[in-house]
C-alpha positions as CSV (number, residue, x, y, z in Angstrom):
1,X,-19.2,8.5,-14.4
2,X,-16.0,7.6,-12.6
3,X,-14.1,10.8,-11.7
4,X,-11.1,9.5,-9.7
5,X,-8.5,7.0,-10.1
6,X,-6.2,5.0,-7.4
7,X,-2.5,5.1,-6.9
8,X,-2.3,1.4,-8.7
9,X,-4.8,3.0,-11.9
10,X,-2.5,6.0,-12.0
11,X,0.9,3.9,-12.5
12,X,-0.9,1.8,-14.9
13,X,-1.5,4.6,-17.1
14,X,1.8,6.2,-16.2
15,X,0.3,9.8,-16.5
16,X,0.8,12.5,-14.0
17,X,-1.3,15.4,-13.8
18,X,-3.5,14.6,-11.4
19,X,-4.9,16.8,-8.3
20,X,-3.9,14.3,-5.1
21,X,-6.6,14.1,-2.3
22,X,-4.8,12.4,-0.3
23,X,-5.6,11.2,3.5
24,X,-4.5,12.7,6.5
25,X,-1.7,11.9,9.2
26,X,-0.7,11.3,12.3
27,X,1.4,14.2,13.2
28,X,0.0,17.5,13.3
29,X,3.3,18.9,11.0
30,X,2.0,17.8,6.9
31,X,5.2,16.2,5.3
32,X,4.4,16.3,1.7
33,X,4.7,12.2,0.2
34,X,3.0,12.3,-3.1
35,X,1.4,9.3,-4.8
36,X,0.0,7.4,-1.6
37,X,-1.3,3.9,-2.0
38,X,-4.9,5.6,-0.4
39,X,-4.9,8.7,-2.3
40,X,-7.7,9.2,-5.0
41,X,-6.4,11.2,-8.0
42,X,-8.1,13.6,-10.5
43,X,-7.0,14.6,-13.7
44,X,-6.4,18.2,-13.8
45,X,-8.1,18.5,-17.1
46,X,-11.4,17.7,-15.2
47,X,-10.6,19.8,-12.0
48,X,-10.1,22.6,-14.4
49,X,-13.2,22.1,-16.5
50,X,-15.7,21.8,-13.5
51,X,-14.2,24.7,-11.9
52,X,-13.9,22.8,-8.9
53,X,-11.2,25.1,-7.2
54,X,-14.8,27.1,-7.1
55,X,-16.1,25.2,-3.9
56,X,-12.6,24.6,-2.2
57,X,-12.5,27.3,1.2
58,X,-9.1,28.6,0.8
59,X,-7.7,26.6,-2.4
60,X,-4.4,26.6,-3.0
61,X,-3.7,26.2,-6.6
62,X,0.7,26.1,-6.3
63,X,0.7,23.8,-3.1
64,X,-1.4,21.8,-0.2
65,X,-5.0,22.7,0.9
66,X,-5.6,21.0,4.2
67,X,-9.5,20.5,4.3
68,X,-11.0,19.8,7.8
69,X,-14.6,19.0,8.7
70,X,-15.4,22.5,8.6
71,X,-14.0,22.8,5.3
72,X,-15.5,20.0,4.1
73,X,-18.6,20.7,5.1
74,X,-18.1,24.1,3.4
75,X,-17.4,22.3,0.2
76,X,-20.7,20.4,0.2
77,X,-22.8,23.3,0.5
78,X,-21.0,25.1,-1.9
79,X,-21.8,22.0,-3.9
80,X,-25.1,21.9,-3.9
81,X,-25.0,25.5,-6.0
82,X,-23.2,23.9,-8.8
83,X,-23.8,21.5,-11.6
84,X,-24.8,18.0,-11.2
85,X,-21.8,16.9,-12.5
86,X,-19.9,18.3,-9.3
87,X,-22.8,16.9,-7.4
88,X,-21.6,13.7,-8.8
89,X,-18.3,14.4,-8.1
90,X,-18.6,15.1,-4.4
91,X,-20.5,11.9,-4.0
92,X,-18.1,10.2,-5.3
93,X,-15.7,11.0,-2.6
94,X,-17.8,10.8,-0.2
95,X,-17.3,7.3,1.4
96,X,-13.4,7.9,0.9
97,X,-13.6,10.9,3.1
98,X,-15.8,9.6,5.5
99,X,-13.1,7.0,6.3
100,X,-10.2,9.5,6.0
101,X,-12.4,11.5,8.7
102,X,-12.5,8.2,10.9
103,X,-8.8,8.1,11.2
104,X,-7.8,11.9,10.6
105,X,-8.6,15.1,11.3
106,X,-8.3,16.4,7.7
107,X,-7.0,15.6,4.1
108,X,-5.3,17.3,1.6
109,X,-5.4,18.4,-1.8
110,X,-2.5,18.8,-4.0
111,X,-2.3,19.7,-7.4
112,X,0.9,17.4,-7.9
């Protein structure tokens, strides 16, 4: 199963509740830019049903959560407690936060 959808998927659909994990950047300050070409997108309805806010250190559900590798690494091993399907989930995204970890120090997750 395919949980996340690109920028390009997203205006093709022209729908907008999605929760933004979007890479890191350059400067240490976050300026919030939604919809980033190299973000992945999840639809709310299936953040909400897996619970994932559950495995997020520190979630913040009216704004940014800034994940590091600590975090992250947090969030896997809270993963492995739950279902398979956030199992599935987390492998999805791993190779795009691999990369974002290449570049950046962290990501961020926004419920936009």
């Amino acid at each position: 199963m395919q949980y996340f959808i690109t920028e390009t998927q997203r205006k093709q659909i022209d729908r907008t509740d999605y929760v933004e994990f979007q890479k890191g950047q350059k400067n240490k300050k976050y300026k919030p830019v939604f919809w980033q070409e190299d973000s992945l997108l999840l639809p709310v309805d299936i953040f909400e049903e897996l619970e994932l806010y559950k495995i997020i250190p520190d979630f913040q559900s009216f704004g940014i959560t800034m994940i590091d590798k600590v975090k992250w690494n947090m969030m896997q091993q809270n993963a492995k407690k739950e279902s398979g399907n956030i199992q599935e989930l987390m492998a999805e995204l791993m190779p795009w936060v691999e990369d974002n970890f290449e570049k950046f120090d962290y990501f961020i997750i926004d419920d936009v």
